[in-house]
N, C-alpha and C positions, 0 to 999 in steps of 0.2 A: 338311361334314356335312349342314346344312341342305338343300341342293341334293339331295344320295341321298337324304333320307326325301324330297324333293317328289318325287320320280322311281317312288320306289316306291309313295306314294299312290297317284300315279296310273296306274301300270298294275295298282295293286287294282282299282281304281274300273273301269278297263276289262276287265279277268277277270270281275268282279260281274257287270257289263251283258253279257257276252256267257255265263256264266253263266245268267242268266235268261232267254236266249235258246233256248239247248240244252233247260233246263227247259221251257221251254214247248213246244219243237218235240217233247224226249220223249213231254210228254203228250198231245200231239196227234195224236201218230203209234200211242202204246196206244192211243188212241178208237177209231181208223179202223180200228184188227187188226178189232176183234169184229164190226163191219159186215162188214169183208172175209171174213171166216172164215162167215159167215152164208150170205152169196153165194157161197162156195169148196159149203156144203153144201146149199144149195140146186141147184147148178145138176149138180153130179155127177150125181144120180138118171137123170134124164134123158139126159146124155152116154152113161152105163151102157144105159140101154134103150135108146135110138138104135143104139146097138153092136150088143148082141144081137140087133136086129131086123135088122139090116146082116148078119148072123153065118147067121142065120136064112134067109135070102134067098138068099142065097151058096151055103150050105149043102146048101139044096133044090132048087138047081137048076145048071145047066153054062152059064150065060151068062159071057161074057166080057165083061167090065165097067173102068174105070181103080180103080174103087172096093176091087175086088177080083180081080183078076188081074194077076200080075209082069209085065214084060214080058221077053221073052229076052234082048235084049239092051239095057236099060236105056242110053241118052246122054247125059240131063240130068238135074237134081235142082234142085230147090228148098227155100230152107232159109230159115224164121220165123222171127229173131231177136227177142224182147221184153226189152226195156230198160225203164229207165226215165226221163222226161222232166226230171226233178231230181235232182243230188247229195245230198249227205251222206248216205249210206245206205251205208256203208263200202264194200264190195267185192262189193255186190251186183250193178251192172251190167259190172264187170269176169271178173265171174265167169262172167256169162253168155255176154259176149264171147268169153272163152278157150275155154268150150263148144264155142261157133258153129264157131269157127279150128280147132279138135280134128276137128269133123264133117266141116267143108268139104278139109280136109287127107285124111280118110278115103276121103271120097267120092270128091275126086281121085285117088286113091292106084288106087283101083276105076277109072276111066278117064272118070269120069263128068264132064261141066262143070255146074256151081254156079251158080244165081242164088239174090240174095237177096235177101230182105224185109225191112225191115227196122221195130220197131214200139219209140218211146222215140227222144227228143233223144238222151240218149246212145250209143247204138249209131249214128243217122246221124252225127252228130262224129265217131264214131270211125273209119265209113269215109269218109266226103268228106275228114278231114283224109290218110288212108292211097291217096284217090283210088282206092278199089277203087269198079267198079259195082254200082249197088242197082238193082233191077227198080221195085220203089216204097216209098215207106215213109210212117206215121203216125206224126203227137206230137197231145200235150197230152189226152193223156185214161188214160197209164198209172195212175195214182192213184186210178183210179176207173172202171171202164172198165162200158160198157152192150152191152147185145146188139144194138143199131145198129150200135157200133164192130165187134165180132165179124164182122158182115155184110160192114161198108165194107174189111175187113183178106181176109175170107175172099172173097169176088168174083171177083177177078183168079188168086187161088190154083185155085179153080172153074173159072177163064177156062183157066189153062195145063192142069192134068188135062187137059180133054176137049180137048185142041189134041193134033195131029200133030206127035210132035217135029222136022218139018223145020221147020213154022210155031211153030216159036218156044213148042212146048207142052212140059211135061216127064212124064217117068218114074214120078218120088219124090216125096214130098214128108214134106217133116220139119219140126218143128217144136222150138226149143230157148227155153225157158224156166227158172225158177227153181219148184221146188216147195215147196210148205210144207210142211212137216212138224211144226211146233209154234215155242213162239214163238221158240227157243234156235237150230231148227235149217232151215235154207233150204237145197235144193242145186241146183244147175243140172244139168239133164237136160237131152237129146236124146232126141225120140219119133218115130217114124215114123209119120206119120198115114197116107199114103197111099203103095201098098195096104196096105187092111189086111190084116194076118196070121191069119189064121182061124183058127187054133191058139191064136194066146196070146190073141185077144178072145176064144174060147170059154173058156179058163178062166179069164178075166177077169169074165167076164158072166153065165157060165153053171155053170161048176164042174167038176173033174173029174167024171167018174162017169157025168155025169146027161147026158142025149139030147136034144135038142133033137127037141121035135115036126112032124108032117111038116103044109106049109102049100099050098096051091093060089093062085097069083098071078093077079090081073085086075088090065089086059088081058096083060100078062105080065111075068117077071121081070124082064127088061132096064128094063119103064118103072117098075117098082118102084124096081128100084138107080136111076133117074134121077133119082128125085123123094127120094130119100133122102140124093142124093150131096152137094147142098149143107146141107143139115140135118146131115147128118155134120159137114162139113167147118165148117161155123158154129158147131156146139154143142162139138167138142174146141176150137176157136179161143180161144171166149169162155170156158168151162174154164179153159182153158189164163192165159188175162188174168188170168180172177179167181184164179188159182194167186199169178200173180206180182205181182199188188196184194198181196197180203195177206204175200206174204214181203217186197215193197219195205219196206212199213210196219212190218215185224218187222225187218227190218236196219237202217231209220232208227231207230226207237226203243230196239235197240243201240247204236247207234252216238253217237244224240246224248245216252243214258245214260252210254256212256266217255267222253265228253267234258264231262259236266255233273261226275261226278267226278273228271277230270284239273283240271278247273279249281278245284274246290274243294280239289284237293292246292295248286294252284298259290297259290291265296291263302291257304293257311294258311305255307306258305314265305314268301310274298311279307311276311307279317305278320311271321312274326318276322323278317325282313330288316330292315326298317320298325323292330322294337322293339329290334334291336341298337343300327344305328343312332341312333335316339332314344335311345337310353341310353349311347351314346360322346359323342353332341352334350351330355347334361346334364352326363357327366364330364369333358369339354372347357371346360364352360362354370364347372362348380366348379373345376376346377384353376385356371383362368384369374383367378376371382375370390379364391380360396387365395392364388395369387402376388402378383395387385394387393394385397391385403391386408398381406400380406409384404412385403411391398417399402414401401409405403405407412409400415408400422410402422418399416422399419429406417430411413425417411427420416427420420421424425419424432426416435427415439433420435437420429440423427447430430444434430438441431440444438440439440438437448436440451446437447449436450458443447458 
């Protein structure tokens, strides 16, 4: 009996400590939402108006742009996977993942070939250990990400648009992240950033109903959409980052929440384990001294005779 309550001590003592761990990671990870969510509304504004002025430009004029014109027959596609660089955040870069597989399955299906980007430790594990090809990819800054990283992520994306798809340029370009929606609810989406669809940015941007006014371009529209195409393609990027920091941070802070109260079930078990226990050892120990007692008494009567 002795041995089971030492046994059970101590795996209270190590549910407590890792207990106070999850506690702390929960709290750390509430802190970080309200920054994130700050920077989720800070940066949309502008994502929005870059659109509309992209929407704008398109609109008013007949150039053929990668920005803004399909092409007939589409060959390649490119697809932004953002992960995140750390576990415990339940099923939040798995989810993402399955997104990515769901698009790139689509896209196939279309006839199209797939490269991918890949942005978070966990998505590159996921393909180096699956041995699929990644085009490039970045860690160590999902958690927090700056319009540097935006830039260093968007670049190459940049590089393939205006490439010739024999030179190794693509088509499409999509992007699949986690959105936030509030603290409860994250979902991983798929967006096609490029081309963009001038239909839904206009009522994205602008509204049903209402007309976009008519604009004169210098020196003309093509070098308009030129100088706008990486400002596009930077400002949905880093959007897009600061989307999925602030839903990482919301599914960590779920997560290490179910687990600060899984463990507090587990020690409140583990307790009365421990108090059965301790209370078969006491009645093991009174019976014990019951019978010495007895026995003891019936020796003494036998010499008595």
């Amino acid at each position: 009996m002795g041995a089971q309550l030492r046994v059970y001590k101590r795996r209270i003592r190590s549910v407590t400590a890792t207990k106070k761990i999850t506690k702390a990671m929960e709290m750390i990870a509430a802190s970080r939402i309200v920054k994130a969510q700050r920077q989720v509304a800070a940066s949309t504004p502008y994502a929005t108006e870059l659109t509309r002025a992209v929407t704008a430009v398109a609109t008013g004029s007949n150039t053929k742009h990668p920005l803004t014109t399909e092409s007939e027959n589409p060959v390649r596609a490119a697809v932004v996977l953002l992960t995140s660089d750390r576990g415990l955040a339940g099923g939040y870069s798995s989810n993402a993942i399955k997104a990515a597989d769901r698009l790139t399955e689509r896209l196939r299906s279309e006839g199209k070939e797939v490269d991918h980007y890949i942005v978070g430790r966990k998505g590159v594990a996921y393909y180096n250990f699956r041995e699929r090809k990644v085009v490039d990819s970045w860690t160590g800054f999902t958690d927090s990400p700056s319009y540097a990283n935006a830039k260093a992520v968007a670049a190459p994306l940049i590089e393939a648009v205006t490439k010739e798809t024999a030179e190794g340029g693509v088509d499409e370009l999509h992007i699949v992240y986690t959105e936030f929606v509030s603290m409860m609810t994250q979902n991983a989406v798929d967006n096609r950033m490029l081309p963009l669809s001038l239909e839904k940015a206009s009522e994205e941007t602008v509204g049903k109903g209402e007309i976009l006014p008519l604009f004169d371009f210098e020196p003309s529209a093509e070098d308009v959409l030129d100088a706008l195409l990486p400002r596009y393609v930077e400002s949905r990027v880093y959007n897009a980052l600061l989307q999925a920091a602030a839903s990482e941070h919301a599914a960590r802070r779920r997560a290490m929440k179910s687990a600060t109260d899984n463990a507090g079930e587990l020690i409140t078990s583990l307790t009365r384990l421990a108090n059965a226990a301790r209370q078969a050892e006491i009645t093991q120990e009174i019976s014990e001294i019951v019978g010495g007692s007895a026995a003891l008494a019936d020796a003494n009567a036998g010499s008595d005779k």
